[in-house]
C-alpha positions as CSV (number, residue, x, y, z in Angstrom):
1,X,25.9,65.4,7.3
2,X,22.9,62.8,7.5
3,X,21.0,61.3,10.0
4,X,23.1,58.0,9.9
5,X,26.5,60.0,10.4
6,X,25.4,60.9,13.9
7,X,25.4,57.2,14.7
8,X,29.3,57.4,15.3
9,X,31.0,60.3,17.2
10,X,34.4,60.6,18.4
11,X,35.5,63.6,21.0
12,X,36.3,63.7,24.3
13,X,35.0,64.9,28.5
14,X,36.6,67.6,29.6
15,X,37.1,67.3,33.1
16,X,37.6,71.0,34.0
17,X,36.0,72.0,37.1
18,X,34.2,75.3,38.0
19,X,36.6,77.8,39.9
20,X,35.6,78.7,43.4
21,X,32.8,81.3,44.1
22,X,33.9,84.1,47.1
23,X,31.1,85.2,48.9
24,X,30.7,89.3,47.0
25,X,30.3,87.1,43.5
26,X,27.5,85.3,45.5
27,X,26.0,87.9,46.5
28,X,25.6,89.6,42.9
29,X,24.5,86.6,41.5
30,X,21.4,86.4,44.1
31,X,20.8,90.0,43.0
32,X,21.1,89.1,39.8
33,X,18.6,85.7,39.7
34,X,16.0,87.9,41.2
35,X,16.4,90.4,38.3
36,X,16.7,87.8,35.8
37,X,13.6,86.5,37.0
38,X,11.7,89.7,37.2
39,X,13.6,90.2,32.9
40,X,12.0,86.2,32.5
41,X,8.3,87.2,33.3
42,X,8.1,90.2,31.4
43,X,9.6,88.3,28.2
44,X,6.9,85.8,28.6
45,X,4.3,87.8,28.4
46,X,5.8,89.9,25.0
47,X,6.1,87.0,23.8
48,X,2.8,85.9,24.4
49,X,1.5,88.9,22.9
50,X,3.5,89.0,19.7
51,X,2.5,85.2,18.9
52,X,-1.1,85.1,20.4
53,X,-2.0,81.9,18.2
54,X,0.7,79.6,18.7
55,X,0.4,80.6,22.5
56,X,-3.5,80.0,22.2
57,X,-2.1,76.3,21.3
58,X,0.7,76.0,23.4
59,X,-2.2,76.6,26.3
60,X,-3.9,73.5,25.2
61,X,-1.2,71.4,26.5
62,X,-2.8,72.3,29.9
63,X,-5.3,69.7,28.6
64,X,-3.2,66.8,28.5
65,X,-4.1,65.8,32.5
66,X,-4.5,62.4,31.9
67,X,-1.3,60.3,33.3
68,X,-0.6,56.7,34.5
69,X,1.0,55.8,37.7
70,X,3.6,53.1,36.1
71,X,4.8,51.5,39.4
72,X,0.8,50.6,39.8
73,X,0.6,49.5,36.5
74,X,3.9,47.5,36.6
75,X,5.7,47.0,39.6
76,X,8.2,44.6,38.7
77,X,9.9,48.0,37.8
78,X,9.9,49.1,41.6
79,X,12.2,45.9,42.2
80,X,14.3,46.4,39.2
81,X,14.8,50.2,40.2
82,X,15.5,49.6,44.1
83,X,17.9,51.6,45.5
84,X,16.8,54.6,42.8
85,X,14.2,57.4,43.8
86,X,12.7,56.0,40.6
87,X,11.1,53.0,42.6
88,X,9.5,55.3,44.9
89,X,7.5,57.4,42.3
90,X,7.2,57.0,38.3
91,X,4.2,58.5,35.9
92,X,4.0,58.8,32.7
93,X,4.3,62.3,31.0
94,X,1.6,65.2,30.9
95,X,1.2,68.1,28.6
96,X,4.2,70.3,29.0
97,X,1.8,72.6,30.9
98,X,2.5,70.8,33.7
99,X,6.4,70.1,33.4
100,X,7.2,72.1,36.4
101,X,4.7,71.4,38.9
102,X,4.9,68.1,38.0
103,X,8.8,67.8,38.9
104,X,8.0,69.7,41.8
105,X,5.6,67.2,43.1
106,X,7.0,64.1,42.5
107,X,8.3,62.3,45.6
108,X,11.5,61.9,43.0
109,X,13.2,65.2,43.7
110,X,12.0,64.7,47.2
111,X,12.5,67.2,50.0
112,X,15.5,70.2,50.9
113,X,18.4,68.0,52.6
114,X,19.5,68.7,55.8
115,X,22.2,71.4,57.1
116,X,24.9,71.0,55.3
117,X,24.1,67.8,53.4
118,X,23.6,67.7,49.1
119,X,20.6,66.7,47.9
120,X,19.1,66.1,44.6
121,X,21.2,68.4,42.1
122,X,19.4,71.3,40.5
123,X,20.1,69.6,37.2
124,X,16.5,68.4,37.4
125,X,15.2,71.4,36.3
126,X,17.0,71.8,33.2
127,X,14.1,70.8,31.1
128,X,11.3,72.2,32.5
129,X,11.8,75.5,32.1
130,X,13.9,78.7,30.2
131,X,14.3,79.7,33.7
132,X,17.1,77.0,33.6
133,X,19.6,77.8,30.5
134,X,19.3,81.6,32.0
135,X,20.3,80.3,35.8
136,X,23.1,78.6,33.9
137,X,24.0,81.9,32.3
138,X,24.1,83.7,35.5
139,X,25.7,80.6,37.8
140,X,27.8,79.2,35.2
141,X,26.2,75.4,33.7
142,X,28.2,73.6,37.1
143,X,27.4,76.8,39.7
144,X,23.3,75.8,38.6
145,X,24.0,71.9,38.7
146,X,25.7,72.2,41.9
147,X,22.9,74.0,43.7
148,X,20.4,71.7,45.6
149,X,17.1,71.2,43.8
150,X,15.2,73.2,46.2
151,X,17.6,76.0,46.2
152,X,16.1,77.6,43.0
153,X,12.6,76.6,43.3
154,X,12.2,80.3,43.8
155,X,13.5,81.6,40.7
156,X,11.3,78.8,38.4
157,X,8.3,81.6,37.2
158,X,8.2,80.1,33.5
159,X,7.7,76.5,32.3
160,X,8.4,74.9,28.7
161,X,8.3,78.0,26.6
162,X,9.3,79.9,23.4
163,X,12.7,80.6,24.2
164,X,13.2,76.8,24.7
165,X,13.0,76.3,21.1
166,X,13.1,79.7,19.8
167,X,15.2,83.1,19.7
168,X,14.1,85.0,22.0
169,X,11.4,87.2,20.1
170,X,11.5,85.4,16.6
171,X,10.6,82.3,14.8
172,X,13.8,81.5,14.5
173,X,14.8,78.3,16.0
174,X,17.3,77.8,18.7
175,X,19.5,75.2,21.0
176,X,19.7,76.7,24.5
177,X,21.0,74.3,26.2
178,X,24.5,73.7,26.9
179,X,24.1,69.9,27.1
180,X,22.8,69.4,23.6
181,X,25.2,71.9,22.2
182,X,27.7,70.4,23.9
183,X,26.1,66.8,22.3
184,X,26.7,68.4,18.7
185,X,29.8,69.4,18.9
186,X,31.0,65.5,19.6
187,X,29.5,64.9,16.7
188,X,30.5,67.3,14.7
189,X,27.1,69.3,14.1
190,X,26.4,72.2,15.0
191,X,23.2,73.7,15.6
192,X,24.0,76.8,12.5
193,X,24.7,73.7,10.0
194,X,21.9,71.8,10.6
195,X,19.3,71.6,8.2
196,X,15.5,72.5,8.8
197,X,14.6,69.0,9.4
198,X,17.5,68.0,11.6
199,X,17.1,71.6,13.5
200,X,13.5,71.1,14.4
201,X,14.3,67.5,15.4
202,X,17.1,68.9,17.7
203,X,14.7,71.2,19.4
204,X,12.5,69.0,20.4
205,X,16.0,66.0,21.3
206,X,17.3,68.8,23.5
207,X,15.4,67.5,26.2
208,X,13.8,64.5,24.6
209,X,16.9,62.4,25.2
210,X,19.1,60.4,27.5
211,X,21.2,61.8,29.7
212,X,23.5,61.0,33.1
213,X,24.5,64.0,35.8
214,X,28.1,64.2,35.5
215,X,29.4,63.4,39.0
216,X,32.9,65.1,38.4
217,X,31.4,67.8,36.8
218,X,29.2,68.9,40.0
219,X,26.1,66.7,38.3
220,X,25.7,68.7,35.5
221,X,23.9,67.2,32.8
222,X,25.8,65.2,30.0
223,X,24.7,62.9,27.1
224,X,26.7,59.9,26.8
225,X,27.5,60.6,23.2
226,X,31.2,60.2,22.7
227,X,31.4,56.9,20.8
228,X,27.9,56.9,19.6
229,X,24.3,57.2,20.4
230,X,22.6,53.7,19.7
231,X,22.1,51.3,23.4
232,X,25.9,49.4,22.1
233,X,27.7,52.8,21.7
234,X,26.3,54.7,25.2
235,X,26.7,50.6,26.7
236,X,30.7,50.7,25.9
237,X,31.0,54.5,27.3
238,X,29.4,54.0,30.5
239,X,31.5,50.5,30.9
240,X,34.6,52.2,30.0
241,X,34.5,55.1,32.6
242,X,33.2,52.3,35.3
243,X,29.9,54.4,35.4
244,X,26.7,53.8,37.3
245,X,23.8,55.7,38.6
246,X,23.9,53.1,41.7
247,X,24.6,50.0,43.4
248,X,21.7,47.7,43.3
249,X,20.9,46.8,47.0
250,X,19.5,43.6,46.5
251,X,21.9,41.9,43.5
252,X,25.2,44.6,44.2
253,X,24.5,45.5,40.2
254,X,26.3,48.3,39.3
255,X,22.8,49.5,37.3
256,X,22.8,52.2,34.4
257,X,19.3,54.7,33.9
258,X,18.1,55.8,30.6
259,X,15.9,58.9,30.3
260,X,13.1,58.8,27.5
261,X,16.0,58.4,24.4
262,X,12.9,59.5,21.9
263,X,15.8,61.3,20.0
264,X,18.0,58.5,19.7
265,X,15.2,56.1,18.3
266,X,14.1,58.7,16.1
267,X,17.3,59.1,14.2
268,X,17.9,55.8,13.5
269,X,14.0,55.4,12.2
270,X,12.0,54.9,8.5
271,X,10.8,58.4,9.7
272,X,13.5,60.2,10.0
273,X,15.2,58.7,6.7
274,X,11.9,59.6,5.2
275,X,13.0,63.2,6.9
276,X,9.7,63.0,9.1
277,X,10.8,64.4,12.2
278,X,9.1,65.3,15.9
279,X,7.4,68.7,14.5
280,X,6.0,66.7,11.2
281,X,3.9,64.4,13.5
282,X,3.0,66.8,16.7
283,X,3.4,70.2,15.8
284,X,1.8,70.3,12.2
285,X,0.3,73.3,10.5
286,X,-3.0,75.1,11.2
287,X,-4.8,77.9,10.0
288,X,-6.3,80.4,12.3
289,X,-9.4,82.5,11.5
290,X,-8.0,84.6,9.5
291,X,-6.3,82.5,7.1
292,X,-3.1,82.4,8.5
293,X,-1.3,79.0,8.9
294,X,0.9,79.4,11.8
295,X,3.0,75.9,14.1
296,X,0.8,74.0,16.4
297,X,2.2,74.2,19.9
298,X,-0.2,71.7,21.6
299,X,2.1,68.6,20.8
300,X,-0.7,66.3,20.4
301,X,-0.8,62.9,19.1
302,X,0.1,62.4,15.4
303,X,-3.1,60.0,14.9
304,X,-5.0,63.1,15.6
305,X,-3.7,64.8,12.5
306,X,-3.8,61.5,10.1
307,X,-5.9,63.4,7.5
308,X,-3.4,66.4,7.4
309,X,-0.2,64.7,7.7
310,X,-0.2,61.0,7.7
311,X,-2.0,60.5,4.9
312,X,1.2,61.2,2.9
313,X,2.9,58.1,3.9
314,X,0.0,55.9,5.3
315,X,-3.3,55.9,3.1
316,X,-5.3,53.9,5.4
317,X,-6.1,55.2,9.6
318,X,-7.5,51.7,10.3
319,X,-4.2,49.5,8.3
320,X,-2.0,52.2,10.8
321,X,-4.1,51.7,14.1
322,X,-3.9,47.9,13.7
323,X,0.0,48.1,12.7
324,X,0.4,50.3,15.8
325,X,-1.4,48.1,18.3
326,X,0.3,45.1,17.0
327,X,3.3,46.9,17.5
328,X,2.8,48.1,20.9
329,X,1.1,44.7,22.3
330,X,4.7,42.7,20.8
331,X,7.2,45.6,22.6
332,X,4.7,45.4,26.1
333,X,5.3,41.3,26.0
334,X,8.4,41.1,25.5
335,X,9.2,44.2,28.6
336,X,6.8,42.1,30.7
337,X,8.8,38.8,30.0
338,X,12.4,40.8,30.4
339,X,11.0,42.3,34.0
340,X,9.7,39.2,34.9
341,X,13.3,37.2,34.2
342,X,15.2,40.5,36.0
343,X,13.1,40.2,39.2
344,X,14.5,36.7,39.4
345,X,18.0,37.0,38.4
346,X,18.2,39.9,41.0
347,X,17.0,37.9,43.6
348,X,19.0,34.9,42.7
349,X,22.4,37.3,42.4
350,X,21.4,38.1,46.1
351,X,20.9,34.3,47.1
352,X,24.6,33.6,45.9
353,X,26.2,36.5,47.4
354,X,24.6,35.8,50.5
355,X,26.2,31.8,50.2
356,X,29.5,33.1,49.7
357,X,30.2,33.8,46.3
358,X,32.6,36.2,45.6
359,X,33.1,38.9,43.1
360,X,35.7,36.6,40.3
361,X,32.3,34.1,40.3
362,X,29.5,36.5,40.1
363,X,31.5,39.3,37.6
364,X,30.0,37.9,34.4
365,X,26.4,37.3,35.8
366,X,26.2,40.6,37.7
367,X,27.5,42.8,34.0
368,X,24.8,40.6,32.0
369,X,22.6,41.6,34.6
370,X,23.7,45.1,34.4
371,X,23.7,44.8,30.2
372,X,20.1,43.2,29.9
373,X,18.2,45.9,32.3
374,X,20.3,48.8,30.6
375,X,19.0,47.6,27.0
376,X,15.2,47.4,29.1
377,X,15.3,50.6,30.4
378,X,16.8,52.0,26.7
379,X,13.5,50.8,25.2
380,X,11.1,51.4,28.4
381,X,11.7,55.3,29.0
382,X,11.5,55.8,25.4
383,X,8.1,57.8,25.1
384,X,5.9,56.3,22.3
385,X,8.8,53.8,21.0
386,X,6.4,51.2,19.9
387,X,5.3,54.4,17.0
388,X,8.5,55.8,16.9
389,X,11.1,52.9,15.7
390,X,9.5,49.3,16.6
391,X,12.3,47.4,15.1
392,X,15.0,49.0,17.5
393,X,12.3,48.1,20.4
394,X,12.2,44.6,19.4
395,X,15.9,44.3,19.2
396,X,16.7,45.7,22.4
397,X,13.9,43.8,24.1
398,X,14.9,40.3,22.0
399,X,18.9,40.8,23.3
400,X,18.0,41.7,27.1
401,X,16.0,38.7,27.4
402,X,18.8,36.9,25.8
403,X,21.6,38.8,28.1
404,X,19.1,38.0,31.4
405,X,19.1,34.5,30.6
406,X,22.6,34.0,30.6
407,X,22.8,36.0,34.0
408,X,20.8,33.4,35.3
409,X,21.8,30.3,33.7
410,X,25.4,31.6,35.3
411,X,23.7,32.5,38.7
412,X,22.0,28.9,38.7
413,X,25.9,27.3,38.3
414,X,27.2,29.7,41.5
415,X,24.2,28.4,43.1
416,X,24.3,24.4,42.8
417,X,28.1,25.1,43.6
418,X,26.8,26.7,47.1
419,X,24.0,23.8,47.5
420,X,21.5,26.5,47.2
421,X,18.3,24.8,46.5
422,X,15.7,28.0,46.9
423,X,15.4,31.7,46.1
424,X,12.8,33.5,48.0
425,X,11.2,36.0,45.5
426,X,9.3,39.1,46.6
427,X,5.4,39.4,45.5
428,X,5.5,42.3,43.0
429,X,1.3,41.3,42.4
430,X,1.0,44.8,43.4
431,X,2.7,48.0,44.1
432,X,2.6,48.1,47.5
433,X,4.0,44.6,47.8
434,X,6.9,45.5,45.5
435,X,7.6,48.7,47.5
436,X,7.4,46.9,50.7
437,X,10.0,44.3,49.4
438,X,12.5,47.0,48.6
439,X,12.0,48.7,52.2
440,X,10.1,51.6,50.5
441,X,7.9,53.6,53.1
442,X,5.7,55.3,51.0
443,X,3.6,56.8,53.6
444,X,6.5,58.3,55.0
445,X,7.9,59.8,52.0
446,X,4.4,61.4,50.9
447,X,3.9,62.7,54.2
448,X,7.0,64.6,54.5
449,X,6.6,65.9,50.5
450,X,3.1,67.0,51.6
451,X,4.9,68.9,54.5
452,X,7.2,70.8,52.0
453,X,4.5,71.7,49.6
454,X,2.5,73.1,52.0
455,X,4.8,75.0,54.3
456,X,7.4,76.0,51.3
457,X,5.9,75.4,47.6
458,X,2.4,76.9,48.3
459,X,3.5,79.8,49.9
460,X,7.1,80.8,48.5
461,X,7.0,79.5,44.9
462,X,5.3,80.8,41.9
463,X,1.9,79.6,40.4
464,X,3.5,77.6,37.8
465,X,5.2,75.4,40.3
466,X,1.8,74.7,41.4
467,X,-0.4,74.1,38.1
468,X,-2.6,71.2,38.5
469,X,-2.4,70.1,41.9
């Protein structure tokens, strides 16, 4: 199978649900996470020994500190994400070195709930660590995803590491994870008949992809890939199921969230027809001092390694750099001038609804609403997108604006019919005015996260929870 046959998938959810837990099966499985834990940490470090290079590299990731608060840096995102715990915190990525402490810290995964209450599932810490497919091994995938966030904090000793890609103890590459093998069997391609590219490209989609929590499922993670994987296809599964993340509180949008689709662009991409794939770019070959070539595991930059690898395809650095920038200045633009048009028809959605306006009016302004920031967010939480498939960024950014547009032009008909002359906008000039719009307290929310970290991450959870802060 190639690349382009994993643009259409057919299958189908099963909606089976996990059978009940008595309270002796608990109590082995506790046992049991605390010797699976104990099993985890003394894999590590064999492994660690029996691959000394590649961990030598993988270490390096630890130098990848440098991150950018993107609310700051654009905070039209804090309106567009209002009602999310996305508006309240949002960086962009560090080396993987940090993938558990950073998670941990976030305000995003916020604090244990109260008595009795759920909080945020324990889904989030799927990718982060091997300490998550072996959880699901011991809990079952929907006994881990139905455990609050917090509740396992204790058993995450490991983060981002050879078994995540890897057999455990060999070169050999593997898919963990139920979700992605789950995600290949819809489209008919299992990990076993996979070819080297397409396997090393998998590894590294695993985690590298979109994804919902499956709210019948006990939020386990699912990828939305049963009629396809491009924005349309994962657009027309959502809509058919009558899916959102959450109800907008300002416009009442019924609002879809991608997570960094790198996977998705990749496939449909000059590179990966050219079968140039994740591990090509950021994991090439070196050579140690002895000789040996061995896998980088430091996941750097591809420009870093333009001599050694994309020189094959690209024979001048500078003609790349300039395409690249060009490329990357167009995509930013175009997301400003999307944000920009979002923030208003939000705010203008709100205006009619608070006029009278009733669901048969607003239905085809709030879905081109929900359509247009979808398509956004598909391009915007793609890691790297203006590198990894431009043309798909322009498209999706070139039919949002086109989809907002109409939400509005719709919105400004509702509006005349009201005799609504003016929409108050919020001042999204800064962070802190966007979050105050929204009714985010972000002095609140830090304090208490502070409180948690200090009294219960610093003194109960392992070091690796803790790298970098």
């Amino acid at each position: 199978m190639t690349v382009k046959n994993l643009i259409k998938i057919a299958g189908s959810i099963s909606l089976a649900l996990l059978m009940p837990i008595t309270s002796v099966q608990a109590e082995e499985n506790a046992n049991a996470q605390t010797a699976g834990a104990k099993e985890q940490q003394q894999r590590d470090k064999a492994l660690r020994a029996k691959f000394p290079v590649q961990y030598e590299s993988w270490q390096e990731t630890s130098e990848q500190t440098e991150r950018e608060d993107m609310l700051a840096s654009y905070p039209a995102a804090i309106i567009l994400w209002a009602g999310s715990s996305f508006a309240k915190e949002y960086n962009s990525p560090r080396g993987h070195h940090f993938a558990v402490a950073d998670v941990t810290h976030t305000l995003r995964t916020g604090v244990p709930p109260a008595a009795g209450d759920k909080g945020l599932s324990a889904s989030c810490w799927t990718c982060k660590t091997p300490d998550a497919p072996r959880l699901m091994k011991e809990l079952g995938v929907e006994g881990f995803s139905a455990k609050n966030f917090t509740d396992l904090g204790t058993e995450i000793n490991s983060v981002v590491y050879c078994t995540d890609c890897h057999v455990d103890g060999k070169a050999e590459l593997a898919l963990p994870r139920p979700h992605a093998q789950d995600a290949m069997a819809k489209v008919h391609l299992p990990f076993d008949k996979q070819d080297a590219n397409m396997q090393g490209a998998q590894v590294c989609g695993q985690c590298h992809v979109t994804y919902y929590f499956q709210p019948e499922r006990s939020d386990k993670v699912n990828i939305p890939w049963i009629f396809g994987n491009n924005v349309d296809d994962i657009e027309k599964y959502y809509d058919t199921r009558r899916f959102y993340e959450w109800i907008h509180p300002i416009s009442k949008t019924p609002i879809l969230k991608a997570r960094h689709p790198e996977f998705e662009h990749w496939v449909r991409s000059e590179h990966a027809e050219a079968g140039v794939t994740c591990i090509t770019c950021h994991m090439p070959e070196e050579t140690d001092a002895s000789g040996n070539t061995f896998t980088s595991h430091k996941v750097s930059k591809a420009l870093d390694h333009f001599d050694s690898v994309c020189q094959n395809c690209h024979k001048s650095e500078k003609t790349i750099i300039k395409s690249l920038e060009n490329s990357k200045a167009t995509i930013n633009a175009k997301a400003r001038e999307v944000e920009d048009l979002l923030v208003k028809a939000h705010y203008e959605a709100a205006a009619a609804w608070e006029a009278g306006a009733t669901w048969p009016l607003m239905n085809d302004a709030i879905m081109a609403i929900r359509h247009s920031q979808w398509r956004w967010d598909f391009a915007m939480a793609s890691h790297g997108l203006y590198a990894h498939n431009p043309k798909e960024g322009n498209a999706l950014l070139d039919m949002s604006i086109k989809q907002v547009n109409y939400a509005r032009e719709s919105l400004a008909e509702i509006l005349k019919m009201f005799a609504v002359t003016k929409v108050d906008y919020p001042d999204i000039s800064s962070k802190e005015s966007a979050q105050a719009a929204v009714g985010i307290k972000l002095d609140k929310l830090t304090e208490q996260k502070q409180q948690f970290i200090k009294q219960e991450v610093d003194k109960n959870w392992s070091e690796v929870t803790r790298y970098g802060y």
